[in-house]
Structures are given as C-alpha cells and as structure tokens.
N, C-alpha and C positions, 0 to 999 in steps of 0.2 A: 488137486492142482495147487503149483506154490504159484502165488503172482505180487510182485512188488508195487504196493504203492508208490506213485512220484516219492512223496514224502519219507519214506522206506530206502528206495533207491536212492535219493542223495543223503540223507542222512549214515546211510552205510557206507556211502564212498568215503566219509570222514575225510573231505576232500579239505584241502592247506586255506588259510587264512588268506585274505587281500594282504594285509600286511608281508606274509610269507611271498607271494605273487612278487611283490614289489622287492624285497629283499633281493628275491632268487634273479631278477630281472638280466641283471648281468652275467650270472652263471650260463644259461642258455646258449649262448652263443661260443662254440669253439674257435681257435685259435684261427683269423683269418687267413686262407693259403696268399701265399703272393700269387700276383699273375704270373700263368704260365702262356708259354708259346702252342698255339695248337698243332698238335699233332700231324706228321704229313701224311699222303694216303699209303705210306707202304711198311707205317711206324704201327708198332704195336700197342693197345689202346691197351692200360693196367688196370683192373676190377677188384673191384673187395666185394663181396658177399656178405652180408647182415643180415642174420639169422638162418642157420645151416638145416634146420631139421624140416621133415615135409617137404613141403613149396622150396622150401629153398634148395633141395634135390637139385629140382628143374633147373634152377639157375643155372645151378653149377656146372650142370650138363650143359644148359645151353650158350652157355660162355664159354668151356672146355670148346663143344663142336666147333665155335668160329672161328678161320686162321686170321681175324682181325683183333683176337683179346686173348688176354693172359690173365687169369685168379693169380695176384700175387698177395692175399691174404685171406683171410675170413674171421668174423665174428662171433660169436654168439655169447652167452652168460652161461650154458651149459657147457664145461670143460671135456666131458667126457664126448658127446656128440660132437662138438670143436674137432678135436681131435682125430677123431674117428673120419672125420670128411677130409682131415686136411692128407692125411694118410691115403683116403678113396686119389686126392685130386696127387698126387705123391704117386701113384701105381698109375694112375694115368696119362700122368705129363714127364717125370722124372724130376719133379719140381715141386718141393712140398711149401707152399703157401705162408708167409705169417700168421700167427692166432692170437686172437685179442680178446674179451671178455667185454673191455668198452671200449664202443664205437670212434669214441672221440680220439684216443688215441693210435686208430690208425687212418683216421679224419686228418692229424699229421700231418703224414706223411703227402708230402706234395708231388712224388711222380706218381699218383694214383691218381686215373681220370674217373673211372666209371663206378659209381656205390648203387650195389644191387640190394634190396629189399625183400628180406622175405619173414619181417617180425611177426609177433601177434598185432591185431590193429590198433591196439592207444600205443607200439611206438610207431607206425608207420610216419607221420604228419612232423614230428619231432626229427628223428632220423634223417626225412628228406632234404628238411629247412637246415637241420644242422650241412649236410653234406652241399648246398649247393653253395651255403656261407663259408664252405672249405676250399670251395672253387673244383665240385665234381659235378659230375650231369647223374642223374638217377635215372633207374629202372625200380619202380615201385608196384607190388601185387597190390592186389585189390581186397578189398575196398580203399582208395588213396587214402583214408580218414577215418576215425573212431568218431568223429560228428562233425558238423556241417560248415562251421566257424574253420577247421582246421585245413578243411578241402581250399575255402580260399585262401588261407595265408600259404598254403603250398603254390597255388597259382600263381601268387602276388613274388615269392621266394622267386621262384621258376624264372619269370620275368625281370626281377630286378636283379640278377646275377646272371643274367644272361644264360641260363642252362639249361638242357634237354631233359623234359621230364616225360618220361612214358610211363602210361600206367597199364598194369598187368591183364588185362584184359583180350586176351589173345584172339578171340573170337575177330578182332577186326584186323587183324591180319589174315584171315581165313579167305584165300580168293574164292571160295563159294558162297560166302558170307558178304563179301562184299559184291560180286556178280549179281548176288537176289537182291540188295541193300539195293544198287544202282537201279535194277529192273524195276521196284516197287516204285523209288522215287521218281522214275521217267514215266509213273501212270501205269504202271505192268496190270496194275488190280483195280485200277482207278484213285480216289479220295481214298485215304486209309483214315478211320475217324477212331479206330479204336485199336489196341493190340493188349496181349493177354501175355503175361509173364509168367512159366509155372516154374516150381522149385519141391519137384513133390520127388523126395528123398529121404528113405527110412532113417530116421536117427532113434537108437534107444536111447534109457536112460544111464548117467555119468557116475550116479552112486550117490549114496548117500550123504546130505550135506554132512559139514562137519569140520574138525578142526585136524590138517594133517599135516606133516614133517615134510619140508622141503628137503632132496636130496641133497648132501653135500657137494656135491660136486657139482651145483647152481647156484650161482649168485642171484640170489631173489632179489636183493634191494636194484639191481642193474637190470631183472628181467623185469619189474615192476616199474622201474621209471618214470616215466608221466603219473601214473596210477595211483591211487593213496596206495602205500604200504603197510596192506593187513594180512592176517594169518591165511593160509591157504584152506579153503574149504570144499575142496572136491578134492577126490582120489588120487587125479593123473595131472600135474601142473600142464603136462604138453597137449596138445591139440584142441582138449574139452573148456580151453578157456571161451574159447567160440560161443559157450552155451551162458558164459556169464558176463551180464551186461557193461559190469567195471573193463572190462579187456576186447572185450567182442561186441558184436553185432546181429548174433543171431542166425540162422542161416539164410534171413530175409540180405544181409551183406557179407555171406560168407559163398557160398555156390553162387543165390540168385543174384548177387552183383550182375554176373553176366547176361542172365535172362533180362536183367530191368537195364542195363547199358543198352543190350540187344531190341530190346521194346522199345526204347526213348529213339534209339537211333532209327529204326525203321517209320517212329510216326515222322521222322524228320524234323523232333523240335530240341529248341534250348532250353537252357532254366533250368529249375526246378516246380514248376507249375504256378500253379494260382490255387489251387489249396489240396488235403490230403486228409481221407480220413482212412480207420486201422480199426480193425475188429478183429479177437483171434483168443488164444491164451496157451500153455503149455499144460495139456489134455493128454491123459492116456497115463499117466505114472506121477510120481513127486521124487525129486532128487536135487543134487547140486547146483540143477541150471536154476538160474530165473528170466530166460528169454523166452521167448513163444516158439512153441514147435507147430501149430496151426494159425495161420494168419493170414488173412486179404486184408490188405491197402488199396485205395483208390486214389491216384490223379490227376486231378483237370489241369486239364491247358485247355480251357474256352473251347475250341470246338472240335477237342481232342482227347482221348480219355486214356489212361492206362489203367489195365487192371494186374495187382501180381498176387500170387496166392501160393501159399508155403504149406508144406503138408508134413509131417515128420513122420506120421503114422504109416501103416499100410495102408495103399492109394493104387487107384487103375489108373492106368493111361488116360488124359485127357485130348480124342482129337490126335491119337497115336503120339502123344508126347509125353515126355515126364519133367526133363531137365528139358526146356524148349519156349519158345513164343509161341503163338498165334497172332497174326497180322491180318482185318478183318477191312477191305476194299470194298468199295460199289461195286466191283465188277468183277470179282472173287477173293480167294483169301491164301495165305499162305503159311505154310507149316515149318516152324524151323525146329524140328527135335533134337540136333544137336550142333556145336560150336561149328563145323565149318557146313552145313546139309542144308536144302531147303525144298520143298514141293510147293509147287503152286499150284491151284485147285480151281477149277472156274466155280463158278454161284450154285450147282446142280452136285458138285465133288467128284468133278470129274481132274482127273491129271492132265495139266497146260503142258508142264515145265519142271525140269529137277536140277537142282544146282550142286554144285559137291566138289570142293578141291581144298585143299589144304595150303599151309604157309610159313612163315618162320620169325615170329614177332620180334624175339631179339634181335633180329639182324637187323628188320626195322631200324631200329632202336640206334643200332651200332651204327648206321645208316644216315640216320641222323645227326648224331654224336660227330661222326665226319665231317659233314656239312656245317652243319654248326647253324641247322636250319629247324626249329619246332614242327616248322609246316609240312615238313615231311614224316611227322608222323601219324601213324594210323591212327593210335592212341595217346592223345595228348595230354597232360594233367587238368586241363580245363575240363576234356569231356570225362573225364574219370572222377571229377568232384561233381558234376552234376549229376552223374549216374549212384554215384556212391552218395550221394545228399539224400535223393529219393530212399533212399532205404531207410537213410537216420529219420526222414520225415513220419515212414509210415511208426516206426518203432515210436516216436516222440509222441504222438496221436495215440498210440496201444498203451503206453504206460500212462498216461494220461484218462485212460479210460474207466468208466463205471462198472462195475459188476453187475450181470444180471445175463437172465437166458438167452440161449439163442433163438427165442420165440419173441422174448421182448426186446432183444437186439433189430429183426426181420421189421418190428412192428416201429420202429425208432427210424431205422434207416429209410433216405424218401425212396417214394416206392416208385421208382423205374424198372423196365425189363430185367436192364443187366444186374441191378442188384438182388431182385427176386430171382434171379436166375442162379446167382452167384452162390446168395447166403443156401439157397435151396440142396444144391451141390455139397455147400458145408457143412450141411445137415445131416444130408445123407451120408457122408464120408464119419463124421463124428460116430452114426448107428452102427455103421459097417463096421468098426473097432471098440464095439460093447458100449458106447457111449450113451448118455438117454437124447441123443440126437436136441431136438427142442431144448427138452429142460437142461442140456447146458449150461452151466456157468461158463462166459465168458467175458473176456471184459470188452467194452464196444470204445473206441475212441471217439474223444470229440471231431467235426468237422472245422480244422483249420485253416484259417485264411492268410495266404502268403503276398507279400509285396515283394519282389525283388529274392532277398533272401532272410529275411524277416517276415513275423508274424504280426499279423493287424488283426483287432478286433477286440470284442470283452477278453479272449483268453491268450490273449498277447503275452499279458503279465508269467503267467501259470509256464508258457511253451516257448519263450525266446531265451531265458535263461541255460532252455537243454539244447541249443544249438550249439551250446561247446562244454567246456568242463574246467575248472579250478583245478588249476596243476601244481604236483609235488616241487617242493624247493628243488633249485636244483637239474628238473627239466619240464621246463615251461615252452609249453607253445608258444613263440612271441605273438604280440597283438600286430594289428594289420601298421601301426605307426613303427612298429621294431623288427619286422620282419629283416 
C-alpha cells in the first residue's frame, strides 16, 4: 500500500509562496466583459465547452441536442483532442466551432453567454470564477471544487455577478429521483435518521509511479494551472489524474459525488455537518495513485447520520445496490441503485412503491440561463459545494489519519451498531480480495469537529489549513475579499 502522509502530501505539491499568492493576485482575474443585453427567448444562447475529452463528450452532446444553444467554440490544452471534437461538432452542425488551448482567451470574447465545464477538478473552481467575472453563466461537472474554500468562493462568484451556476450532477434532474426525493420528504418512510452512500466500483491500478513525458501536443503548464507544476508521474496524463490527490479527489468526489449529493439531499439537510471522521487506504496493489480505493466516512448532523463507503476492489452488491443510496425511515427504507430509480421497501422488505423516469439537466440549466432565475434550478452551485465539501471532508480526516489495523482501527472507533456494522463489512470485503482482513494496515482518521465551515478543536491547527490549497502564480483562486 502507498499512503501519503499530510506532511508528504503538501510538501510534494511544492505549492507557491504567500509572496507569489500576492504577486499573482491580479493576474487571476480576466479581462472584465462589458454588460450585455439579455438574450430574448427566441435568440440563440452561444457556449464554449472547457475541456473536450470524457465528460466533456456529454456536453457537447448535450448543447448540440438543444434548439436553444450553439458550441460556438471549445477549449482544452490537448490540441489534438481539440481538434478532433471540433471536427465531431463540424459533421454535426455544419459549423465547426473556435479552438482555444486557454480558457481566457475565449473568456474574450463577449457574444458568448454560456462556459461549460468539463476539466479535471483543481481547474473546476478557477475556470468558473474566471468565466462569471467575464459576465457568462456556467454549467460545471462535479465535484464544483478540488476543496472546500473553493466550493464557497464559487457560490459567493455565482452571486456577486449575478449568474446561473449549475452544478453537474444530474441525478436531480431525474423525475424519478425527484418523485422518491418528494415521497421521502412528505413522511413516505417516516423520520429518515440515517442514509448510506455506496460507490463500490472496480478501479485497477494506473501503473507504475514514475517520471514520464508529456505528449506534445499538450500544454502541461495550462493543463496544470492552479496545481504546482511537476513532472508527470503516472502513465496516462488523461483520466488517471482522478487517482492523485494534487488534481483529483479520489473516487470518494469522482462517481460518489453523486451518491453523497444523493444522500445529503434525501436526509433533507444543509451544511456540511458537525463533524467527519474517514478510515480507509489504497489496498490491493501500489502504483501511481495516492488516494484511497477503500474508504468509509462518517457524517453527523446531530441527529442525522451519513454513512459513504468506496470500494475499488471486487465487491457484491450491498442491499442490490452498487453505485446507489440507502435511505433508512421508521417506517421503512429505500433503495436508490441508480441515478434516476428508486424502490421503496416497508420495515419486513417487502415492495411499497417504485419510481423511475428520467430528465434533461441541461435544459434545466438553459432554463435557467433564460430566466435569469438561480431558483430554477435543480442543481444550484450552493448545493453542489455542500455535497462536493463532504467528500473534501472525509479525504481531509483519511490523510490525516494514523497507521494501524483494521482490528485496532474497530477497537478505536466508538462502538456503536453502525460502526461495528460497518468496519465488520470492511473487513470481510478486504479477506474476500486476499487481503489479511483484521491485520490490515489501514490509516484510520482523526474525528473532526466542524463549525459552520471550519474546524474547531485541538486539531483545528493540523485540518483548516487543507480546506483549500496555495495556488500557482498566475491562477489563483481569489479569496472570498477578491472574488
């Protein structure tokens, strides 16, 4: 198992001086758009896409399908992939797109209303704040934020420019998703006191760490951006950045964003809790990553619980779910196994009720962007940082955490049902893939305690510092006074 100590981990971001911070202070900010006239409803809404590859597919499709938008450009730092989409959107429209490498220069251009998002996650937060200081409204995948500081100053962006920010989480466009959402909340199961997040999704290993050559035809220093700029040490720059903590989030805020949005929203609360603790480690191989492929986080809202639990390994269904919730009622429980589906269960497991329809988030979105109303969306940048917060939390609590088994983990953590329940699960799951189950090394995180969106208590010092990151000259996340 590779696991980075806190001290390990920021020491290796070789992240920029305060000094540099202050330097770069004015750079951040692109060239302010003048105000434009809002568009009327029969006027076509212009989109750029930011970042083409993967996720950003979807966009692109899902901008193409709407007769209310036009792709009149696209982004990325990969020239060749650039290309290649603008070509795809060329064969489909008869209209092949602008192509830009940086963002800021087609941040420009002032008849562009709409900047869609589909970076890796340390530029998500950067990207947004630049584009709504350009006077555009965003559409942003998920996780909104690379950590928890960056989640608000997008909200605070969002607000003080007045612009529509949805976050990618489609699931809450899902009219069956929201049909159960509604049900639960009117009492459908009673008291919901608890809900279970799973994200149990094989991921192998990425390869060998190591020191490898960026393709020419990427601009690393512009795909790196916020990030320190170091040598590349995994295999594949595109997708497996997911797996390291400088770019990503793990798959506790790469899939399970949606299962823990999905959980937060069904207990019906806000915030980010009242505290969080993380037990877990990246079990089963050593390679390039250094996030966790096995992990449970816990947490409290008073007298509310969330529990989410990531699995990488081979895994059975939990409760016929894999990618899905459990929503656990007084007076039954409910099964969400996938983005728009839901079964309801009375207390014995018997079948109440089944929900299932589907939706169209971007239109949402575009919907919105019309109106020129936040409140009409599904997915608003506020609940998309509180959901994507939870994830930075439990990861902050994991790196943070002690080495030792998962017997002297079980024997640390206080001993309620659901965590003997829980760690018991992780035990057996670690033997089932050759693992010594018990004697585990695992690292256990501390139990921390949040106010608002800060850390109180002895280990305040140690964990308020990772609620955001020290940014490269150049592109700085503004502070909540510069947003």
């Amino acid at each position: 198992m590779t696991k980075q100590s806190r001290r390990e981990f920021l020491e290796n971001s070789m992240f920029a001086t305060a000094a540099a911070y202050a330097a770069s202070s004015a750079l951040t900010q692109p060239l302010m758009a003048a105000n434009k006239q809002q568009k009327g409803p029969n006027e076509t809404l212009s989109v750029v896409v930011v970042g083409v590859r993967g996720r950003g597919r979807s966009h692109i499709d899902g901008f193409i399908g709407s007769p209310d938008t036009e792709i009149v450009a696209l982004v990325d730092p990969d020239e060749k992939v650039l290309n290649e989409k603008a070509d795809y959107i060329a064969e489909k429209t008869q209209k092949r797109p602008a192509v830009y490498t940086d963002m800021r220069k087609a941040f420009e251009d002032q008849s562009i209303d709409i900047v869609s998002i589909a970076t890796p996650n340390h530029w998500h937060a950067l990207s947004a704040i630049w584009a709504v200081q350009a006077g555009k409204h965003v559409y942003v995948e998920k996780p909104v934020s690379h950590n928890v500081s960056e989640g608000r100053r997008m909200v605070q962006a969002a607000r003080k420019y007045n612009k529509i920010m949805q976050t990618g989480t489609q699931s809450r466009s899902m009219q069956g998703t929201l049909d159960v959402m509604d049900f639960m909340h009117q009492g459908g199961i009673g008291n919901i006191s608890k809900a279970r997040g799973l994200c149990y999704k094989r991921r192998k290993a990425i390869g060998e760490k190591g020191v490898y050559e960026v393709p020419s035809h990427i601009d690393y220093d512009l795909w790196t951006g916020p990030a320190p700029l170091v040598p590349m040490t995994r295999p594949n720059l595109h997708y497996d950045w997911h797996w390291q903590y400088l770019y990503g989030n793990g798959d506790l805020g790469n899939q399970g964003i949606h299962q823990m949005d999905l959980a937060r929203w069904g207990l019906g609360v806000s915030g980010i809790g009242k505290s969080v603790i993380s037990y877990g480690g990246r079990l089963g191989y050593e390679d390039a990553g250094d996030v966790a492929n096995t992990q449970v986080s816990v947490h409290d809202y008073g007298d509310k619980q969330l529990i989410f639990e990531v699995r990488g390994l081979e895994t059975d269904a939990y409760m016929d779910a894999k990618i899905g919730v459990i929503y656990y009622g007084e007076e039954g429980y409910v099964v969400q196994p996938s983005y728009n589906s839901a079964t309801v269960f009375d207390l014995q497991g018997n079948t109440v009720k089944t929900f299932s329809a589907g939706g169209n988030h971007f239109q949402n979105f575009i919907d919105a962007v019309r109106a020129q109303d936040h409140t009409i969306l599904n997915a608003d940048i506020e609940e998309g940082h509180y959901s994507s917060a939870l994830c930075h939390l439990g990861n902050i609590s994991y790196l943070l955490g002690e080495q030792m088994t998962v017997a002297e983990a079980a024997e640390k953590l206080e001993a309620t049902d659901e965590n003997k329940d829980t760690i018991a699960r992780f035990t057996e799951h670690l033997a089932m893939n050759g693992l010594k189950g018990e004697g585990t090394q695992i690292a256990l995180g501390p139990k921390l305690t949040l106010e608002g969106e800060e850390f109180v208590g002895e280990l305040a010092d140690a964990a308020n510092p990772m609620l955001t990151r020290e940014y490269r000259e150049g592109f700085v996340v503004p502070t909540a006074e510069n947003v």
